[in-house]
C-alpha positions, 0 to 999 in steps of 0.5 A: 500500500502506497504511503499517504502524501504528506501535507504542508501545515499551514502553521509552518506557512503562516496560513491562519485557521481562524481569525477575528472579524470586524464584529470581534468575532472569532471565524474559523477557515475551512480547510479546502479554503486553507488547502487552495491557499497553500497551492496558491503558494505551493507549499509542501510538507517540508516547510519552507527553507531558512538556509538563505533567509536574511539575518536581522541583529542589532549590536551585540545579538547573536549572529548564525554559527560559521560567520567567517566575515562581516562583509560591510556595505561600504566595503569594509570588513568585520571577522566572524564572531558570535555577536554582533560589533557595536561598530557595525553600522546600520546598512544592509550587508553580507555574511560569508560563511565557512560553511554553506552560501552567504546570507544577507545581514540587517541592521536597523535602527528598528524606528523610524524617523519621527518629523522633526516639528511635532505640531504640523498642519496641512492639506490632503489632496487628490493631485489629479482633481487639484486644477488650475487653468494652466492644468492641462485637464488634470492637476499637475505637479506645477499645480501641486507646487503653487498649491504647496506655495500657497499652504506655506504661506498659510502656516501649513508645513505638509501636503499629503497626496494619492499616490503617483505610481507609474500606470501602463504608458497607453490608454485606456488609462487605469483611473485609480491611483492604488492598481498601479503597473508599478511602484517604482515610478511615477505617472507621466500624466502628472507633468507639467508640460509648459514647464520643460524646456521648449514647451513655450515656444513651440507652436505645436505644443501650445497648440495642444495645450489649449486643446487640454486646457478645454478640458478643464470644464469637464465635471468628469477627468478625462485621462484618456485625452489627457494622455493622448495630448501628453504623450504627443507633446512629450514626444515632440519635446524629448526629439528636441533633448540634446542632453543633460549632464545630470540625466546622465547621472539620473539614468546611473542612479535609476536607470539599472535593468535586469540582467536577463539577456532577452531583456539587455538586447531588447534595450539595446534595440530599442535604445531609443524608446527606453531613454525615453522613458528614463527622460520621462521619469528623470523630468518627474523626478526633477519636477516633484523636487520642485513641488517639495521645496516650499514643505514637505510632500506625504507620498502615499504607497499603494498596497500593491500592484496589477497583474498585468503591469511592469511590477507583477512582471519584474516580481513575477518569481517572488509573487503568489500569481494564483491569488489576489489581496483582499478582504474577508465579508463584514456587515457592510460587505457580506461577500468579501473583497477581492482586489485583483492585486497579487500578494508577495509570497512571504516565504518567496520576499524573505529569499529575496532578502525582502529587494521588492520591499527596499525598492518600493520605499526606496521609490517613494521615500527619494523626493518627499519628507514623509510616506504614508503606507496604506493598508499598513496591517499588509506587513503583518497579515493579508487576506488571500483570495485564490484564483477562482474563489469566492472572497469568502473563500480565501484565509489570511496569511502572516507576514515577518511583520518584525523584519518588514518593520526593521527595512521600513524604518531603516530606509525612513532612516536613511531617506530622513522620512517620517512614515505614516501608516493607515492602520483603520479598519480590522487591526489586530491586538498587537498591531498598533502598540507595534507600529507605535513602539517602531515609530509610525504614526497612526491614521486618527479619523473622526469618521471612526472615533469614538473619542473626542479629538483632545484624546487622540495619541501624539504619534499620529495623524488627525484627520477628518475622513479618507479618500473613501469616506464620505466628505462633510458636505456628503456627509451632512447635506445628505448627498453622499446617501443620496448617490449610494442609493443612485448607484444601487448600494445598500445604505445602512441608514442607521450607520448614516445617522450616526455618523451624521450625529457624531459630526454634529457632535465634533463641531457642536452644532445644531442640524440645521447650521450651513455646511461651510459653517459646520466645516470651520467648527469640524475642523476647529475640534480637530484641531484640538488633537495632540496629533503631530499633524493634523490634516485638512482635506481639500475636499471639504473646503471647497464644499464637494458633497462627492467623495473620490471614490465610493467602493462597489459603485463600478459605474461611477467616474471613481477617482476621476472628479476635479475639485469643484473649484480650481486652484485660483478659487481656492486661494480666494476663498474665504473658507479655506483661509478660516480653516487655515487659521484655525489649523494654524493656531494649534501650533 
């Protein structure tokens, strides 16, 4: 008789047979759910392999058996020994053993950078709905410079911005900046056209701009034209290019590819095209630096990736392709999620000596002083979904939340960037006291508090809502309700009225009270909280009663819809100046 095959356990592959769900109570997965979850990341009965797993030590820890030298980041040397020296410096470094193949060593400072001025105020913005009348059709980073200008000259010392991840470079163009192609670069539809060399004095290019600029009377964004004016007039400004010493540079620095053969000789064919699209980049890149001189930019980090795009191609031996990220059902949600974004195998990210995580901080960390992580609970846990499952089907799965936290904070170290992370919805017990010893600040958001501002922790960030959540004129006007039920989503109406009571509540306020007036008091209670920033979002000064994006409304133009006034309106408003000044004497 033929031995029965052994299975993996799902507790060596981090595969959670139960969890705790967002009514605190306790679920438990069924096997096949678990079973489809370790075939997804071909797990087999004898576990995962350690052997070229990374080190993580601080001075003095214990280091493997058989280190025969410390190879140093810099070049430098340390000889083998059992503990770590004190004079090792923070870095990533090698261990060559006597005995077997080298291993990666990490030394962190295992927290993360703090901002430097405690009691900061600033604005949150959607980039792309912030236009001017220079914009051509979407907002830009020479809007996202005169909208840091103007916040400065407020008392602001922070913007915080969707991210600007790379989309594929052809329409039709991916609306949402959290399904990126790629983490590690940046949407070229974000540049400001009139500000690269030639752009003004070339008939053809201002031709086209007045093209775009027309479209800043829509109510809906339309990048697909937006990029077809773009691409156009980028093309005919990079043949104009006759070089740049520190594109040179640039390209040295970033410009590294794979080493696969295929792809080397496919650069060099197409040499051309590829330094194209490092100009693209190098002129973002140089672009953003600006916008970031007046304070300091908060870039966000989307959770992950398309299947389809430049990330999942570059990631493809460290990702789990037979299975997506998302969420498990809720009350508000009794099927579940499922994003279509494919996780990191853990197991397969720590062989890599976690190259993808570093890369993407990296990316993001270069240009701004701070960074919000989203979906930040991704480095402790995440909800696996396999192909072909219901998202009721899937099961969560652990991450090395421990080692993914000493690389962020020694990359936030090394880049002098504070790090946020959004820590709402279902948090494990231990999450947030984690995050808080590490040094990442925790997402406060009224919406969702049950206490009053002045009770908020120091080591946070204050907000009023998010990018999915209702604005205060949605919110307190009704409208947001009102367009749930035009979509066909179910309205938990008593969910509603509660909300609706706490914002009363914050501003103190009687329902009856206009909606400018309620924003001011809103905003004036906030800013109240202890909370090393306090952020303000443009969305509710400018009175937009439509939220960026409303989840399962598929047919709904989400994350395409401008502000309702444009940057020029805004700096001449009254409501915004009120806010500014109620923000700015919490300092």
């Amino acid at each position: 008789m033929t031995a029965a095959k052994r299975r993996p356990d799902p507790v060596r592959w981090g595969v959670l047979k139960e969890y705790v769900d967002a009514s605190s109570v306790r679920r438990t997965v069924g096997p096949q759910a678990i079973g489809r979850v370790l075939d997804a990341m071909a797990a087999h009965a004898d576990g995962p392999s350690e052997s070229n797993a990374p080190v993580f030590a601080g001075p003095g820890e214990r280091l493997p058996s058989g280190v025969e030298v410390i190879q140093l980041e810099d070049g430098g040397e340390r000889r083998g020994a059992r503990r770590l020296p004190a004079d090792v410096p923070f870095g990533y470094h090698t261990l060559r053993m006597r005995d077997g193949p080298e291993r990666v060593l990490v030394v962190s400072p295992r927290r993360c950078l703090l901002p430097r001025r405690r009691r900061q105020w600033g604005w949150a913005a959607q980039l792309y709905a912030v236009r001017s009348q220079n914009s051509w059709g979407i907002g830009d980073l020479g809007d996202l410079r005169a909208l840091s200008r103007w916040a400065a000259r407020a008392g602001a010392g922070v913007v915080v911005i969707n991210p600007l991840h790379a989309t594929l470079p052809r329409p039709p163009q991916e609306a949402s900046p959290y399904f990126p192609s790629s983490r590690l670069y940046r949407n070229p539809l974000y540049l400001e056209i009139d500000a690269i060399a030639g752009a003004r004095a070339d008939r053809q290019v201002q031709a086209m701009a007045r093209q775009a600029r027309e479209l800043n009377a829509a109510s809906v964004i339309d990048r697909n034209r937006v990029y077809v004016l773009k691409a156009r007039a980028l093309e005919r400004l990079w043949r104009q290019f006759r070089g740049d010493p520190d594109f040179d540079r640039f390209c040295e620095r970033q410009g590294v590819m794979p080493d696969s053969p295929t792809v080397q000789r496919f650069a060099r064919e197409h040499r051309e095209r590829v330094d194209f699209h490092r100009w693209l980049q190098w002129m973002l890149d140089r672009q953003l630096s600006r916008a970031s001189s007046e304070l300091t930019v908060v870039h966000d980090v989307a959770v992950g990736f398309a299947p389809d795009g430049a990330d999942a191609w570059l990631w493809q031996d460290v990702i789990a392709s037979r299975a997506c990220i998302g969420a498990p059902p809720d009350e508000f949600n009794a099927a579940g999620q499922a994003w279509g974004i494919p996780p990191f195998d853990p197991h397969l990210l720590r062989a890599a000596a976690y190259k993808p995580l570093v890369e993407t901080l990296r990316a993001s960390m270069r240009s701004g002083g701070g960074v919000r992580i989203d979906h930040v609970m991704g480095m402790f846990r995440l909800w696996w979904v396999p192909e072909s499952s219901d998202p009721r089907e899937g099961a969560y799965v652990r991450y090395p939340a421990r080692e993914m936290l000493d690389i962020l904070a020694l990359e936030s170290v090394r880049a002098g960037c504070y790090v946020i992370g959004e820590d709402l919805g279902t948090v494990g017990a231990r999450v947030r006291p984690e995050l808080q010893r590490r040094g990442v600040l925790s997402y406060r958001v009224a919406w969702f508090e049950r206490i009053p501002p002045r009770r908020y922790p120091e080591q946070a960030v204050a907000a009023m809502n998010t990018h999915d959540l209702p604005t205060v004129a949605g919110m307190w006007t009704g409208e947001d309700e009102r367009e749930m039920s035009a979509y066909g989503l179910r309205v938990n109406r008593a969910a509603q009225e509660h909300v609706r009571s706490r914002l009363a509540r914050l501003a103190a306020v009687e329902e009856t009270v206009a909606t400018g007036s309620v924003v001011e008091s809103a905003y004036a209670a906030l800013a109240e909280a202890p909370s090393m920033l306090v952020v303000a979002s443009l969305d509710d000064v400018t009175l937009s009663p439509r939220r960026p994006n409303l989840p399962g409304a598929a047919s709904r133009p989400n994350w395409s819809i401008p502000l309702p006034r444009t940057l020029e309106q805004l700096r001449r408003d009254a409501l915004p100046r009120r806010v500014a000044s109620v923000l700015q004497r919490r300092r």
